[in-house]
VOPAMI-594478 format. One line per 10 residues: their letters; for each residue y, z, x of C-alpha. Coordinates in nm, 2 decimals. Example, Ala and Ser with C-alpha at 12.3 -4.5 7.8 and 13.67 -1.06 7.14 Angstrom:
BEGIN
as> -0.45 0.78 1.23 | -0.11 0.71 1.37
***
This chain:
BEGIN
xxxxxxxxxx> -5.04 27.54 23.80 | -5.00 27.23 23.57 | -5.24 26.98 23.64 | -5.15 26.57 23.54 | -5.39 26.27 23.44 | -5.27 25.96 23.52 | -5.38 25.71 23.20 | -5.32 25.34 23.33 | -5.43 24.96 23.30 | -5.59 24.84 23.59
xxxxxxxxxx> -5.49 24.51 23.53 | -5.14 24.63 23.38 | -5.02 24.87 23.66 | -5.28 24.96 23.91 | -5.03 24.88 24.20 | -4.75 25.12 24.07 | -4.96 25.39 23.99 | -5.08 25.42 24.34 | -4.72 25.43 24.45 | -4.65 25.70 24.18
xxxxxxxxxx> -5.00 25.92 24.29 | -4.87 25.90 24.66 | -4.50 26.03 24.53 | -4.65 26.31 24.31 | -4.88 26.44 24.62 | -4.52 26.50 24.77 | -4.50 26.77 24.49 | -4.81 26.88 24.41 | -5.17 27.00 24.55 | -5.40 26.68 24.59
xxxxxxxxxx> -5.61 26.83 24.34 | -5.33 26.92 24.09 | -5.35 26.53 24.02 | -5.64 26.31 23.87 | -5.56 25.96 23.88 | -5.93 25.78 23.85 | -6.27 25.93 23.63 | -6.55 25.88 23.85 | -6.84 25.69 23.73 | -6.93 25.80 23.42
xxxxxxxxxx> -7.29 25.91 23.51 | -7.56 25.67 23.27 | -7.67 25.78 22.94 | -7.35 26.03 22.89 | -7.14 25.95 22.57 | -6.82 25.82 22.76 | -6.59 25.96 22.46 | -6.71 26.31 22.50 | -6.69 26.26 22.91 | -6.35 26.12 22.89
xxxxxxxxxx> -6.26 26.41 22.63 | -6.36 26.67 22.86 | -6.15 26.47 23.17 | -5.84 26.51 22.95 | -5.91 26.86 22.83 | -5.87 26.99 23.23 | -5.55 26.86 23.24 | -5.17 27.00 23.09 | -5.00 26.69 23.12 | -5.13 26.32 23.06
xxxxxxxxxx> -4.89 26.04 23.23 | -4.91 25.69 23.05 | -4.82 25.46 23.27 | -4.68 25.12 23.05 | -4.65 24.82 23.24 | -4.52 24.53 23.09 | -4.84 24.37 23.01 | -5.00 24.71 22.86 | -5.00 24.60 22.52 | -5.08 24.28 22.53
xxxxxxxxxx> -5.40 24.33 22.79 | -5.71 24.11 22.67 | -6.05 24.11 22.74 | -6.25 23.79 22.78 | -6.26 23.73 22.44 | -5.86 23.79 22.36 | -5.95 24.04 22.21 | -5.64 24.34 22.27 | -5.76 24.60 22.45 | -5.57 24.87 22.27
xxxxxxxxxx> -5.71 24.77 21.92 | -6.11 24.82 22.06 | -6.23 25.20 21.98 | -6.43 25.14 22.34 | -6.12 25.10 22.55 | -6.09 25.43 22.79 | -5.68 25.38 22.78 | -5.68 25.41 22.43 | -5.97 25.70 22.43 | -5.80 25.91 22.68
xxxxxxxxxx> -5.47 25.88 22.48 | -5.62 25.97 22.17 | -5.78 26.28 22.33 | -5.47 26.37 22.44 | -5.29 26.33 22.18 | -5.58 26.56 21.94 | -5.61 26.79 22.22 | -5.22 26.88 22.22 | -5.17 26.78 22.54 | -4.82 26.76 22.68
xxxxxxxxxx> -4.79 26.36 22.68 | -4.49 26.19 22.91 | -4.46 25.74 22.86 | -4.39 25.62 23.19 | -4.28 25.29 23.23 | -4.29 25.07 23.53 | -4.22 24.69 23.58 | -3.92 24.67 23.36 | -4.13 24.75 23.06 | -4.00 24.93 22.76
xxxxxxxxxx> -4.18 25.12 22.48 | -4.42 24.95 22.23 | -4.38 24.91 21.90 | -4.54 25.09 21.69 | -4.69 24.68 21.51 | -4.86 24.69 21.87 | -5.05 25.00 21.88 | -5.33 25.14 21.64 | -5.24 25.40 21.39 | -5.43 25.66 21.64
xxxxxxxxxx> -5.18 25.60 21.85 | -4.87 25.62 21.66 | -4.78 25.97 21.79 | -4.62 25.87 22.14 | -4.37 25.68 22.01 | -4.19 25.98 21.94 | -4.26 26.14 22.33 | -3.96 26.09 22.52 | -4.06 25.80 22.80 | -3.91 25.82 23.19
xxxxxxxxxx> -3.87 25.51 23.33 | -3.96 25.46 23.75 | -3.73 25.21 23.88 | -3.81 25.01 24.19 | -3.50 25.07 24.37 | -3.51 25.46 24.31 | -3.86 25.51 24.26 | -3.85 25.85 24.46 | -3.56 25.95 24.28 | -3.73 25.85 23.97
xxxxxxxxxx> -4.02 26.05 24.04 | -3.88 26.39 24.20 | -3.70 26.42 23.85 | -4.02 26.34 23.69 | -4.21 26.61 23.88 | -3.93 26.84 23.80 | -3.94 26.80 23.44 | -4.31 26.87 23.45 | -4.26 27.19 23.65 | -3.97 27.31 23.41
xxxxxxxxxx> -4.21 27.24 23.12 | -4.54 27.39 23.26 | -4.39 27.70 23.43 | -4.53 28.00 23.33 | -4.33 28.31 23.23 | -4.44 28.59 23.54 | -4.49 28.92 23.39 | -4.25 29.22 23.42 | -4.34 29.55 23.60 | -4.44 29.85 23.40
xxxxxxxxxx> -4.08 30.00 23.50 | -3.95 29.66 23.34 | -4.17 29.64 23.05 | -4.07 30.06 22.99 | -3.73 29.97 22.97 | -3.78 29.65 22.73 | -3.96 29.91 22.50 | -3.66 30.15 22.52 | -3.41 29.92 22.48 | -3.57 29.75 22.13
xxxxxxxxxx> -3.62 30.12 21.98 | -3.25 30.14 22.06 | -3.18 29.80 21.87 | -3.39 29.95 21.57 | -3.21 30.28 21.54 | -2.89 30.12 21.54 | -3.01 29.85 21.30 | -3.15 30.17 21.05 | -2.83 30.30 21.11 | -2.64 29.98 21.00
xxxxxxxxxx> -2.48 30.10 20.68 | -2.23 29.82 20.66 | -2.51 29.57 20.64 | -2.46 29.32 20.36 | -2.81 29.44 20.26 | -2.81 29.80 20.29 | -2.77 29.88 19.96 | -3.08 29.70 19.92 | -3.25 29.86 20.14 | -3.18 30.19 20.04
xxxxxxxxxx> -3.23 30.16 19.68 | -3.59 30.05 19.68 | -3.63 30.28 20.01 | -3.73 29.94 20.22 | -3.72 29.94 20.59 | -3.54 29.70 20.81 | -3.76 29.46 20.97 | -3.68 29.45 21.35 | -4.00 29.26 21.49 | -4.31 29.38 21.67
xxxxxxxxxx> -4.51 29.23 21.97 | -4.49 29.24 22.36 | -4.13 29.34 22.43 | -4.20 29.12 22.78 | -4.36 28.81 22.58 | -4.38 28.46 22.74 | -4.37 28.31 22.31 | -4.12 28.46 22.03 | -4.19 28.35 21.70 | -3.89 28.34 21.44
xxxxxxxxxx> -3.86 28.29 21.11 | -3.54 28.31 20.85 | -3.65 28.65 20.68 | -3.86 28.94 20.59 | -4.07 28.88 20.21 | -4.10 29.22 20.01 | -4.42 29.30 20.16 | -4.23 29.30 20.53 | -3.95 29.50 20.42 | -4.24 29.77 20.21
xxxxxxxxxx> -4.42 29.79 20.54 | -4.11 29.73 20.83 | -4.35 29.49 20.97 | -4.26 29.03 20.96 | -4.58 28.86 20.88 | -4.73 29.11 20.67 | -5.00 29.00 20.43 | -5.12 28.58 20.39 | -4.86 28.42 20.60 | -4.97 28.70 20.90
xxxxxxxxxx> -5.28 28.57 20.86 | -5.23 28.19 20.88 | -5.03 28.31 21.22 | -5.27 28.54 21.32 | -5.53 28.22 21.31 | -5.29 27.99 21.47 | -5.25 28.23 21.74 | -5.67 28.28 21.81 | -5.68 27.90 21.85 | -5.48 27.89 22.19
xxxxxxxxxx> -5.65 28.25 22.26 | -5.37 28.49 22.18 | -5.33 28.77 21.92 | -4.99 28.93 21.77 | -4.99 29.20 22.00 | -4.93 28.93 22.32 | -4.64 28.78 22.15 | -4.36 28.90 21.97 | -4.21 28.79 21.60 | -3.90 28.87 21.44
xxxxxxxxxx> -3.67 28.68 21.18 | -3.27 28.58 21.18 | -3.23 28.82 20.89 | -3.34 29.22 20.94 | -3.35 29.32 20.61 | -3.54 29.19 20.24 | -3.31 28.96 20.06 | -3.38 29.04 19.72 | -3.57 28.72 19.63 | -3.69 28.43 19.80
xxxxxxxxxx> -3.35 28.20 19.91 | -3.17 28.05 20.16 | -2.99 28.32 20.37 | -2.63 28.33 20.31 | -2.35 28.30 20.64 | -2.25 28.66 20.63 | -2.61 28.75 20.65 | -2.68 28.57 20.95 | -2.37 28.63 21.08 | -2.41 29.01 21.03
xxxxxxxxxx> -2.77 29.01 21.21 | -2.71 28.76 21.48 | -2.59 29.01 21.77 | -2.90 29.23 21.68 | -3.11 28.88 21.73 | -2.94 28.81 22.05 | -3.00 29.16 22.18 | -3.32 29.11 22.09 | -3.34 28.74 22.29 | -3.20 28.93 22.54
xxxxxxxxxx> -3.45 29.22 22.60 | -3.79 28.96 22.55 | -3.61 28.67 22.76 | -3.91 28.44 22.61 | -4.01 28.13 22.80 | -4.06 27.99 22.47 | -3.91 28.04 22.12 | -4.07 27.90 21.82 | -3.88 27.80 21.52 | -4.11 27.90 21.22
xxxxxxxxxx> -3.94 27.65 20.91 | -3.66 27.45 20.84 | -3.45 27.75 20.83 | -3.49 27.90 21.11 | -3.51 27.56 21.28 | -3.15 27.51 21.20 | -3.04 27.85 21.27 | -3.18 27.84 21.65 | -3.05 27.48 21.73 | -2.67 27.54 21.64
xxxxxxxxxx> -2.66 27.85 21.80 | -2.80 27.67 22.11 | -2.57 27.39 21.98 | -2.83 27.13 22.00 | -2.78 26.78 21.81 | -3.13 26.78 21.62 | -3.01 27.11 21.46 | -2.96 26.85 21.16 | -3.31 26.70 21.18 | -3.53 26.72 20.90
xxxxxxxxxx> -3.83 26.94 21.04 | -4.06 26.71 20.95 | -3.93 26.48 21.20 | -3.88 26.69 21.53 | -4.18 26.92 21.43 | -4.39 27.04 21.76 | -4.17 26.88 21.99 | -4.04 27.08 22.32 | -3.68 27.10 22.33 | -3.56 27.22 22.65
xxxxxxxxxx> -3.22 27.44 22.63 | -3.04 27.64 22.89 | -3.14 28.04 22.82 | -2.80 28.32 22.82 | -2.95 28.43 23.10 | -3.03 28.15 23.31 | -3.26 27.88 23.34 | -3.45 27.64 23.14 | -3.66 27.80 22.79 | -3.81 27.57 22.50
xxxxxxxxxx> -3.77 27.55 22.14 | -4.02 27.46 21.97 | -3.97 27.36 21.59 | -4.29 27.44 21.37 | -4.36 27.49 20.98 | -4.38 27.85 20.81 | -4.70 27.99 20.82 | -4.67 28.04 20.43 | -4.62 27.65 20.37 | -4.96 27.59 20.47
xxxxxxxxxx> -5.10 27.76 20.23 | -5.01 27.51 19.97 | -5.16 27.21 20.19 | -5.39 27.10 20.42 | -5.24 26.86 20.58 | -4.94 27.10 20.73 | -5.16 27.34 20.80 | -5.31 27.06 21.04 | -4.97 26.99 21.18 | -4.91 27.36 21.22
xxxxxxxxxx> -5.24 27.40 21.43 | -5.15 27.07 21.64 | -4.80 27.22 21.72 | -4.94 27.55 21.82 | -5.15 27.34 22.07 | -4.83 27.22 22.24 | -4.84 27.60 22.38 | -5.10 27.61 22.51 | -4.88 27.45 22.81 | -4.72 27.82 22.85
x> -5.01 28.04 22.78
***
């Protein structure tokens, strides 16, 4: 059940924002949707009460009027430069909580620039914003709450007679992919008596994790994300509450490479039916592109137009894409778990995308 705080101006937007509460109780429970803070009791820190507000909530509307940047105080002062000003405060909470953040703009206002807003607040210029238009405000809205839905829905779990024939039908996957002697990597395989690296998890998981391809250590053990990069993901997973056995990992290439590369077209040509019979048996709610790589790899073959992003730029955002079999999954574009080992300040980004899924946990 996703629950939304409304983050406005008083003086900025107070009168849309009562028009936009009355239109989301049309879609959701009354208490589904928190659109004041009650008065913050006396001698409470109101950063670490407005912290808390946020933290109930999945989804945190800005409403932007036209006025929102601009908004003074009796001394001119702009509102969104002072640390004490709850808009900014919630934002930022929001925004290092990993909540799901949507820009909603009323009045005819568009998006700030990023000269109007403090540093801390940098990160929403790169949220997609939804604009609620006077003369189709309901319109406006019902695809508003409909985009919230599609992005908070939660993946409902399969029946044990479901879940038993998931588990048969990736054991079938992996003996044909053992038996795949025409692999490009066979020989390989075979000559240092590796195994092929299939994947492990929850064969009825809500989040699949992806990467490009197995490391020696994988392909020695027939496990992905065996040894310091399992770790790092093992960690990432513990901070949204989950461990490796609720979700399931595999790469776009089954088998060792040889040494550390890009993979080669035939390669992921030759293993992409076993990685769509493998979509196909999970049906994730969310997939989650672990590197550049494998970034690439699972935009073009769900022929989106950021497939020739830089990851660095599209990192942790929620890219909805119509699933083989029906309905709306996510793709989520993350850094490799090894390529935080080398820095700090990915290994920060990593854990601030992993946040993001908290949303479908």
């Amino acid at each position: 059940m996703a629950r939304i705080f409304i983050n406005y101006r008083r003086q900025d937007s107070e009168g849309y924002v009562g028009r936009l509460y009355d239109h989301l109780l049309r879609h959701f429970e009354a208490e589904q949707v928190f659109m004041d803070v009650d008065s913050i009791p006396l001698g409470v820190d109101f950063v670490t009460f407005l912290d808390e507000a946020v933290a109930q909530c999945d989804v945190l509307l800005a409403v932007i009027g036209a006025t929102w940047a601009e908004a003074a105080d009796s001394d001119g002062a702009r509102r969104l430069m002072l640390e004490d000003d709850f808009v900014r405060i919630e934002i930022e909470s929001a925004i290092r909580q990993g909540k799901l953040i949507v820009p909603v703009l009323v009045g005819g206002a568009k998006m700030p620039r990023s000269a109007d807003l403090p540093t801390e607040l940098h990160p929403i210029m790169r949220r997609n914003a939804v604009e609620l238009k006077h003369a189709q405000f309901a319109k406006d809205v019902e695809r508003l709450a409909q985009a919230i839905r599609n992005l908070t829905a939660v993946k409902a779990p399969a029946t044990a007679a479901i879940r038993a024939q998931k588990e048969t039908a990736l054991k079938a996957i992996r003996s044909d992919l053992i038996a795949a002697t025409d692999s490009p990597l066979y020989s390989l395989r075979q000559e240092n008596r590796f195994f092929p690296v299939l994947g492990d998890g929850n064969p009825d998981a809500t989040l699949l994790f992806i990467s490009e391809a197995p490391g020696i250590n994988e392909a020695k053990e027939g496990r992905p994300f065996f040894g310091q990069s399992g770790m790092v993901l093992n960690e990432m997973l513990g901070t949204i509450g989950l461990t490796r056995e609720q979700v399931f990992v595999t790469n776009f290439v089954l088998d060792y490479m040889g040494e550390k590369r890009e993979p080669k077209p035939a390669e992921l040509a030759y293993y992409a039916p076993f990685v769509e019979r493998i979509f196909d048996v999970i049906r994730p709610a969310v997939i989650v592109a672990m590197g550049g790589t494998a970034m690439r790899c699972l935009l073009k073959r769900f022929e989106q137009p950021e497939a020739n992003d830089k990851i660095s730029a599209i990192h942790g955002k929620l890219l909805p894409v119509t699933a083989p079999w029906g309905g709306t999954i996510h793709i989520v574009p993350t850094y490799h778990p090894a390529s935080v080992l080398y820095s700090a300040s990915w290994k920060a980004w990593l854990r601030e995308d992993f946040q993001k899924l908290k949303l479908f946990v």
